[in-house]
KEZA-504250 format. One record per residue (C-alpha): residue number from 1; x, y, z negated. Coordinates in Angstrom, 1 decimal, padded with zeros to 4 digits. Layout:
<pts>
(pt NUM; (X; Y; Z)),
...
</pts>
This chain:
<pts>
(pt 1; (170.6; 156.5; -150.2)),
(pt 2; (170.8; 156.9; -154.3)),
(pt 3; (167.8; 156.5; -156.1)),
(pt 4; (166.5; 157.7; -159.0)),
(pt 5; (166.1; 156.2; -162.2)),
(pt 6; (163.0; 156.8; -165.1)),
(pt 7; (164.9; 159.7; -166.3)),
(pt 8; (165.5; 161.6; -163.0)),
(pt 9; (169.3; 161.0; -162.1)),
(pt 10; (170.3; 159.8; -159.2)),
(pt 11; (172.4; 156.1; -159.1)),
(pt 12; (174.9; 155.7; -156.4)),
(pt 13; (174.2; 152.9; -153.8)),
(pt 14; (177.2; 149.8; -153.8)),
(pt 15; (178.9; 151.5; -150.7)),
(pt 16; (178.7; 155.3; -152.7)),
(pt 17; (180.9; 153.4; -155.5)),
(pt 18; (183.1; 151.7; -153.0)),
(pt 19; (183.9; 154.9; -151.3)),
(pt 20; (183.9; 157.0; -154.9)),
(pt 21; (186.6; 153.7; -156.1)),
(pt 22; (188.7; 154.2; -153.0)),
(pt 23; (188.7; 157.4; -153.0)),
(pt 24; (190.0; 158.0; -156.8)),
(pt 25; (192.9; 155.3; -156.0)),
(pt 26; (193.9; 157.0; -152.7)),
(pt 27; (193.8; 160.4; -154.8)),
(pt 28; (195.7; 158.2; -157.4)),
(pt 29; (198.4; 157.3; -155.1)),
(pt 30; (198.7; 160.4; -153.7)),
(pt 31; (200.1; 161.8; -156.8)),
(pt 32; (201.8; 158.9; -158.0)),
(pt 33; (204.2; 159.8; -155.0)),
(pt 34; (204.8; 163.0; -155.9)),
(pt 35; (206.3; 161.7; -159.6)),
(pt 36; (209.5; 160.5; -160.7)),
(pt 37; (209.9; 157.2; -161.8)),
(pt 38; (207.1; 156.1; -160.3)),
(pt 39; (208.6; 157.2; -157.2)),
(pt 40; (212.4; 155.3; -156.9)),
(pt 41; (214.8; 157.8; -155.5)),
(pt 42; (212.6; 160.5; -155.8)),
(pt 43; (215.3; 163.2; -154.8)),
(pt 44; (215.5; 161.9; -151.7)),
(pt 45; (211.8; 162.5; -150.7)),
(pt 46; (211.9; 164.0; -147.7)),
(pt 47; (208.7; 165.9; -145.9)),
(pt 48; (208.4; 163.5; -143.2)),
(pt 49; (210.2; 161.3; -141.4)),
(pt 50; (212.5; 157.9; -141.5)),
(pt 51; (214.8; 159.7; -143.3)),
(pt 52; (212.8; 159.8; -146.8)),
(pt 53; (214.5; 157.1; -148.9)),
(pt 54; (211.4; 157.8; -151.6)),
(pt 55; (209.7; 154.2; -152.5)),
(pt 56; (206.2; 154.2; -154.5)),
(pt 57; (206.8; 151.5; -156.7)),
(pt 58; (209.9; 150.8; -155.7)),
(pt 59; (208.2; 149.1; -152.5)),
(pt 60; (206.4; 151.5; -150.3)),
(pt 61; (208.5; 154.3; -148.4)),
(pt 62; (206.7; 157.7; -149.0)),
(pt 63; (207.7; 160.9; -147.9)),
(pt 64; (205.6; 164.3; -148.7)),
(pt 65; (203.6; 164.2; -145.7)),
(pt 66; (202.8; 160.4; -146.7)),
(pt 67; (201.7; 161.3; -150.0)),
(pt 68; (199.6; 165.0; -148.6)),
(pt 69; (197.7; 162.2; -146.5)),
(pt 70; (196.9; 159.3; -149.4)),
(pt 71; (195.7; 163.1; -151.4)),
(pt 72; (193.2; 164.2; -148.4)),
(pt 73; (191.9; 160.6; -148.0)),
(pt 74; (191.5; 160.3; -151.9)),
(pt 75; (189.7; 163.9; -151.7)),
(pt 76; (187.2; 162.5; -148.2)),
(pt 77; (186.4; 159.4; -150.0)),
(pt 78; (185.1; 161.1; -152.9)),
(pt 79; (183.4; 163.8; -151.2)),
(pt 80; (181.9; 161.5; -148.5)),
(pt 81; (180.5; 159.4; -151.2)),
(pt 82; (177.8; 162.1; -152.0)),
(pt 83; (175.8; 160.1; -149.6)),
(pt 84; (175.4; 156.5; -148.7)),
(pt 85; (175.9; 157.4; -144.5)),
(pt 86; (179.3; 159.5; -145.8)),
(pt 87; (180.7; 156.6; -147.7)),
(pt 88; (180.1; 154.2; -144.8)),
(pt 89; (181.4; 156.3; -142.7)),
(pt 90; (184.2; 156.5; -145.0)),
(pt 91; (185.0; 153.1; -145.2)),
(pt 92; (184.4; 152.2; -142.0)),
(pt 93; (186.6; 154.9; -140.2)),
(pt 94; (189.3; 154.9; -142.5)),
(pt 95; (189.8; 151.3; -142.5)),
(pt 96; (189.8; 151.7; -138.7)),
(pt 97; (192.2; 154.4; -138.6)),
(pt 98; (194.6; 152.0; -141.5)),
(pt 99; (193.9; 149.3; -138.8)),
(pt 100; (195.5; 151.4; -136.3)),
(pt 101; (198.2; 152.4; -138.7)),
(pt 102; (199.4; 148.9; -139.1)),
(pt 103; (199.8; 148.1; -135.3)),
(pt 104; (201.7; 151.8; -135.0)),
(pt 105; (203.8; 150.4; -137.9)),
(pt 106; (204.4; 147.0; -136.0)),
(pt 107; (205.5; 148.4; -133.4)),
(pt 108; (207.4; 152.1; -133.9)),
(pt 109; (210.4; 150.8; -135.5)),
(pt 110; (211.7; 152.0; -138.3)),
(pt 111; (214.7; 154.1; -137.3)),
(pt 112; (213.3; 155.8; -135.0)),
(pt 113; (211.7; 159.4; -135.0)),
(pt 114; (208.3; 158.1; -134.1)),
(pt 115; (208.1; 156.7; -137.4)),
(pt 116; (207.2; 160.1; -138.6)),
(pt 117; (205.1; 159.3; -141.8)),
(pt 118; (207.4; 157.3; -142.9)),
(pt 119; (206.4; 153.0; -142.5)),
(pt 120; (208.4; 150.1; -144.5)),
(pt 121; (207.4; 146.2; -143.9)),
(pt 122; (205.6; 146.9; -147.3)),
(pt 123; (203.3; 149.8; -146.2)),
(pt 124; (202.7; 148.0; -143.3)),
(pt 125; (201.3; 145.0; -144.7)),
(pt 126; (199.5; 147.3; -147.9)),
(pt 127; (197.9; 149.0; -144.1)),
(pt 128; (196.4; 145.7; -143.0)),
(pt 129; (195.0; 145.1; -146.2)),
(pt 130; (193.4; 148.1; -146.9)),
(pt 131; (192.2; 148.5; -143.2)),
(pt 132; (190.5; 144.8; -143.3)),
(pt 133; (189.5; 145.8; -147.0)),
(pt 134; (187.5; 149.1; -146.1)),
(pt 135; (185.9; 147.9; -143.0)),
(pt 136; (184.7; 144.9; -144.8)),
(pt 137; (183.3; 147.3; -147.4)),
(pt 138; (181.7; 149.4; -145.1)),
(pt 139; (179.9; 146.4; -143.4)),
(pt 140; (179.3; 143.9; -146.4)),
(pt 141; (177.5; 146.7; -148.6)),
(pt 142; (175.1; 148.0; -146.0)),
(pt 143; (174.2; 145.0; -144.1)),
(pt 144; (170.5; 145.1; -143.4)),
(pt 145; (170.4; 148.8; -144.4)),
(pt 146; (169.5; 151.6; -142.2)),
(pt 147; (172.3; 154.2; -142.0)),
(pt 148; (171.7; 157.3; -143.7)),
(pt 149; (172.9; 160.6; -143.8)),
</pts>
């Protein structure tokens, strides 16, 4: 829950800045995709599928639907972060849902049509990361605090 300071505004809780950090890097990302340069072989981003030979960074295969999602997670992590329940939530379901990305990613493989979004080895391990790395937010900066709405 924020509280309020002397002169009246509201200060975001440690799990409200997590979320709000997230968030922004997701959004970040999302359009980082979407530009060449950034993006290696940007012309041949495909909308979904193993196909797209797009790589973030030169590392991480991307297609448009890959980049739509990292947008709409960027946009939930900021809105959510309104309220200390939202970014937990946040956090914690997200990271779940990366979680369960990674093992999707271990075991689709890469060639075939299953791997829809698309995976490389690289987003795979980024998945892990940043699936561990919310959860752990989401837990770590509301232990021993009620969960609010």
């Amino acid at each position: 829950m924020a509280t309020h300071t002397s002169t009246g505004m509201a200060t975001r809780t440690n799990v409200q800045k997590a979320s709000l950090a997230v968030g922004a890097v997701f959004l970040l990302v999302g359009i980082l995709g979407f530009v060449p340069g950034i993006t290696a072989n940007f012309d041949q981003l495909h909308f979904a599928g193993h196909h797209s030979e797009a790589l973030l960074l030169g590392l991480f295969q991307v297609s448009a639907l890959h980049n739509i999602v990292h947008l709409l997670f960027g946009v939930a992590g900021i809105a959510l972060a309104k309220t200390a329940g939202g970014a937990r939530s946040f956090l914690l379901y997200g990271g779940i849902i990366y979680l369960v990305l990674f093992v999707y990613g271990l075991v689709v493989p890469q060639d075939s049509a299953g791997n829809f979004v698309p995976l490389n080895s690289f987003d795979n391990i980024l998945h892990l990361v940043l699936g561990i790395g919310m959860v752990a937010l989401a837990l770590v900066l509301t232990k021993g605090h009620k969960a609010r709405a």
